[in-house]
C-alpha positions in Angstrom: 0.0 0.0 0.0 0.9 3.2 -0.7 2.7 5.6 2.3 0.2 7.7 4.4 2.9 9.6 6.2 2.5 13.4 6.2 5.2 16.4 7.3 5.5 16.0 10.4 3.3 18.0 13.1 4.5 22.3 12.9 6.5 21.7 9.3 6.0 25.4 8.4 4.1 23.5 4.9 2.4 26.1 3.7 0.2 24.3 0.5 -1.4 27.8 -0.6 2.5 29.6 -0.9 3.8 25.9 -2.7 0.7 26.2 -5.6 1.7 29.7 -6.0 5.3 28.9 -6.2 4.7 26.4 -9.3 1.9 28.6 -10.9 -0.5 26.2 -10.2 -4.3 25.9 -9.0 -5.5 23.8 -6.0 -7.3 21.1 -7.6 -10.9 20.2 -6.4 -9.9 16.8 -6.2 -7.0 14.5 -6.4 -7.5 13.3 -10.8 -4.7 12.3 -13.4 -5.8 15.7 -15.1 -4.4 17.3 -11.9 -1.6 15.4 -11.4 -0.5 16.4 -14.7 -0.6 19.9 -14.6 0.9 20.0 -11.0 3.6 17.8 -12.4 4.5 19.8 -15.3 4.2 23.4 -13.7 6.4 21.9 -10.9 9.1 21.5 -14.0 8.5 24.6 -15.7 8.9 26.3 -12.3 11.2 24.9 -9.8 15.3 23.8 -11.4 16.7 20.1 -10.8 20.3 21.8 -9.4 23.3 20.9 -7.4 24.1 24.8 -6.2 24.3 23.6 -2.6 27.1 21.0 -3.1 29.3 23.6 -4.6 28.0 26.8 -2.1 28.5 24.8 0.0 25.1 24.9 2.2 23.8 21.4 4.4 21.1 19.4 2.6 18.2 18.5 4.7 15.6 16.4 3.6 12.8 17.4 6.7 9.7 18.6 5.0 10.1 21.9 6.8 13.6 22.8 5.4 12.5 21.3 1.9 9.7 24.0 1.6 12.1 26.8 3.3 14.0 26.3 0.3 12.1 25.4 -2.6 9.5 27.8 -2.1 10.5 30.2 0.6 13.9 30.8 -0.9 12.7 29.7 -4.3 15.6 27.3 -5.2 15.8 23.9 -6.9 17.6 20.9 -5.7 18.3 17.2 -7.1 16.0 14.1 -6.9 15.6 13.7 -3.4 14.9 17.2 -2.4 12.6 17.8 -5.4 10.6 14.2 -5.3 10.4 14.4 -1.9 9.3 17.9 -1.6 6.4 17.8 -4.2 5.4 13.9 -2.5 4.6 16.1 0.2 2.6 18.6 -1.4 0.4 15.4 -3.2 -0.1 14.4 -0.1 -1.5 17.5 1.1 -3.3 17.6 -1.3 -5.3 14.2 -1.1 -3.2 12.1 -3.5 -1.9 8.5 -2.9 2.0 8.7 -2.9 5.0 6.2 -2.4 8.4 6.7 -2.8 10.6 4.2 -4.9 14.3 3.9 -4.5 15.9 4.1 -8.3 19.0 2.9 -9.4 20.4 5.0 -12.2 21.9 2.9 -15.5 25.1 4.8 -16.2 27.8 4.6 -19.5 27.8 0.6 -20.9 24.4 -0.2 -18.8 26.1 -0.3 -15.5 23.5 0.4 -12.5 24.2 2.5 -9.7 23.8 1.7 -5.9 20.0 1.1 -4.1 18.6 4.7 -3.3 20.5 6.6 -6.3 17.5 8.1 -7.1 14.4 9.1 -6.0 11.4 8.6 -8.2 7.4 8.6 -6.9 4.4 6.3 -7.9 1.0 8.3 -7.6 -2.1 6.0 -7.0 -5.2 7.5 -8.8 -7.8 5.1 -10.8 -4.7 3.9 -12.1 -0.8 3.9 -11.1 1.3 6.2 -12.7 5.2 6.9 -12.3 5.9 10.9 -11.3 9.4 12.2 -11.4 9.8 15.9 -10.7 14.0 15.6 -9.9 15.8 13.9 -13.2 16.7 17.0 -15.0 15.8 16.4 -18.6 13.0 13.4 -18.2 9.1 13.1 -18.6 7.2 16.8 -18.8 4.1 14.2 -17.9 3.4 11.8 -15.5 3.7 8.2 -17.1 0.9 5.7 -16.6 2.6 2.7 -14.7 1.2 -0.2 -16.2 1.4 0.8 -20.4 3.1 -2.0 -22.2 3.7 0.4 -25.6 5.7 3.5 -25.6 4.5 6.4 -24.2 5.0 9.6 -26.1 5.9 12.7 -24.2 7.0 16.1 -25.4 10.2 15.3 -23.9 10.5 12.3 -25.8 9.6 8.4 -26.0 9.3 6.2 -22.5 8.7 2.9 -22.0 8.4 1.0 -18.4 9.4 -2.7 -19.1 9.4 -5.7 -16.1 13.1 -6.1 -14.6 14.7 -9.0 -12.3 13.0 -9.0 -9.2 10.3 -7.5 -9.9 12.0 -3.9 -10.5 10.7 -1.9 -13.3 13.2 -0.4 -15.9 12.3 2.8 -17.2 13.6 4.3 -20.9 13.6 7.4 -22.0 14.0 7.4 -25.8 15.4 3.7 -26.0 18.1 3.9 -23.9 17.7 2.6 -20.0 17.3 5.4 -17.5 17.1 4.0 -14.5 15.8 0.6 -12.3 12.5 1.2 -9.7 12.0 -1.0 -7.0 8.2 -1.7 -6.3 8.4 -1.3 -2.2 7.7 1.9 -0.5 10.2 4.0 1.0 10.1 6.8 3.7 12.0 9.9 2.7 15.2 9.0 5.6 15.6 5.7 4.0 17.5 8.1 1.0 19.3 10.3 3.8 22.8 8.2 3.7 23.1 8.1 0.0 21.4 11.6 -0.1 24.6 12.4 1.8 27.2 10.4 -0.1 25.8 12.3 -3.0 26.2 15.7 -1.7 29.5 15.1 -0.3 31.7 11.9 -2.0 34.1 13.0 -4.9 33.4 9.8 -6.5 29.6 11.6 -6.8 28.9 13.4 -10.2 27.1 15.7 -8.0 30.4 17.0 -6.6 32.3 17.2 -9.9 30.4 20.1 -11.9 27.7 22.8 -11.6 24.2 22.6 -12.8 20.9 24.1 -12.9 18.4 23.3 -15.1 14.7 24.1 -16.2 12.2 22.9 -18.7 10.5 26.0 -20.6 7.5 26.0 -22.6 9.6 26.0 -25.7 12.2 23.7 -24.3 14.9 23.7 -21.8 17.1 26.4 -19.9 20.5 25.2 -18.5 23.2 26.5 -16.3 26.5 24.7 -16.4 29.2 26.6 -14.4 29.9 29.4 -16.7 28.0 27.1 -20.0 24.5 28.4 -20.7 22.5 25.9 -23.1 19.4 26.9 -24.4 16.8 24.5 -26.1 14.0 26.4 -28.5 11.6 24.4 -31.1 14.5 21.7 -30.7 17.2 24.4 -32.0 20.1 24.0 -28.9 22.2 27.1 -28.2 25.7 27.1 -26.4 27.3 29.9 -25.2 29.8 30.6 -22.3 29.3 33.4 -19.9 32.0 35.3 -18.6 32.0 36.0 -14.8 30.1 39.1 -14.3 27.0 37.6 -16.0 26.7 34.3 -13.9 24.9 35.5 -10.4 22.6 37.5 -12.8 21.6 34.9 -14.8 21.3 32.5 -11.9 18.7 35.2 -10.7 17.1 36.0 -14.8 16.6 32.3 -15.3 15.5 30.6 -12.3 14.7 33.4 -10.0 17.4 31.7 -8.0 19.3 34.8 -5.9 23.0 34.2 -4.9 25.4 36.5 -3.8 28.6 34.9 -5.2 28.4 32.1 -7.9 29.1 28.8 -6.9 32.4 27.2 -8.2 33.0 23.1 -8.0 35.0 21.5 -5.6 38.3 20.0 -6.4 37.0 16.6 -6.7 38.6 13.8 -8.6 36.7 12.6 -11.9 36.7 8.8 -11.5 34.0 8.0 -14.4 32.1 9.6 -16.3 28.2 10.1 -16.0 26.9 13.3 -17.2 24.0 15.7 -16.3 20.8 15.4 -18.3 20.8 18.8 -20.4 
């Protein structure tokens, strides 16, 4: 069965402040219809980055400090902070939500470790598979059970039966990432929340990035490497200093007040951001 747990008593969750942060209506009722626009106004609104690895600033996955800074101080943050932040507002908001530990496939179909990612299954009439905190992904939610590819306008996805009962998910025929079926809490990702935010053999801990869906496409801040995706047309340009806290703040809204610079951190493979 799904997970019933809610933010715990006095979280300063403020529902009304995370709607308007997003863009988004309340919805009458928990529906697929409103799953789908919450899920892609969370996107359009709210950046899958790593800023506070690099600032450096502590990553706390309480409900509480997840809405201080996703709302509140209207930042971004990676798949645990973003999954488990917007869990929280379903919830709130009267829909059925688990949390799946993800392991991500990385160069020659390698997984990652248990609790690499953190990815949500939404019980409406029907199951569907919400990810909010994988960077370039799904703008929709997927429905859980489709055999056939499911077209999305951020490309093809297909969820195929794995070993163990897991569910492989592909984005655009190539494997994104393995979902267990048994509900997590939101601490059961702390230690590998933390190994991610702090390990040099992380890829969080090796570069810079923030990045947005748009309406047209995609926005993307890589250090001092701005990409911009329009109609499919991608634009690359590098910024000199001066214009990186201002377009941290033109972009994403996101207000700094020095930009953040990667650790020195061994590479020790390679696994890139999705742009």
């Amino acid at each position: 069965m799904p997970s019933r747990s809610h933010p715990r008593p006095g979280a300063p969750f403020d529902v009304d402040a995370y709607l308007a942060r997003i863009g988004a209506a309340r919805p009458a009722a928990p529906s697929a219809a409103a799953l789908r626009e919450l899920h892609e106004r969370h996107l359009l609104s709210v950046p899958f980055e790593n800023l506070s690895v690099h600032l450096p600033e502590r990553i706390d996955l309480d409900s509480g400090a997840l809405f201080d800074k996703i709302v509140r101080r209207h930042r971004g943050g990676f798949c645990y902070e973003l999954n488990g932040a917007f869990a929280a507002l379903l919830r709130a908001l009267g829909f059925e939500v688990s949390l799946l530990s993800g392991r991500v496939y990385g160069e020659g179909g390698s997984l990652g470790a248990p609790f690499d990612h953190l990815a949500l299954r939404v019980d409406l009439d029907e199951p569907w598979l919400v990810d909010v905190g994988f960077g370039r992904f799904s703008r929709h939610p997927l429905r859980w059970n489709a055999c056939e590819s499911q077209s999305d306008p951020d490309g093809e996805f297909l969820l195929l039966d794995a070993p163990d009962g897991d569910i492989d998910v592909h984005h655009d025929g190539k494997p994104a990432y393995r979902l267990e079926r048994r509900p997590r809490e939101l601490a059961d990702f702390a230690p590998t929340c933390w190994w991610q935010a702090t390990s040099p053999d992380s890829h969080f801990t090796r570069g810079l990035t923030c990045s947005r869906a748009t309406e047209q496409g995609r926005v993307t801040l890589a250090g001092d490497r701005l990409i911009e995706t329009v109609d499919g047309e991608r634009i690359e340009r590098m910024l000199d200093g001066a214009e990186i806290v201002p377009a941290y703040r033109t972009l994403f809204g996101i207000e700094l007040h020095e930009a953040p610079s990667p650790g020195s951190f061994p590479a020790t493979g390679q696994r890139s951001f999705p742009n």
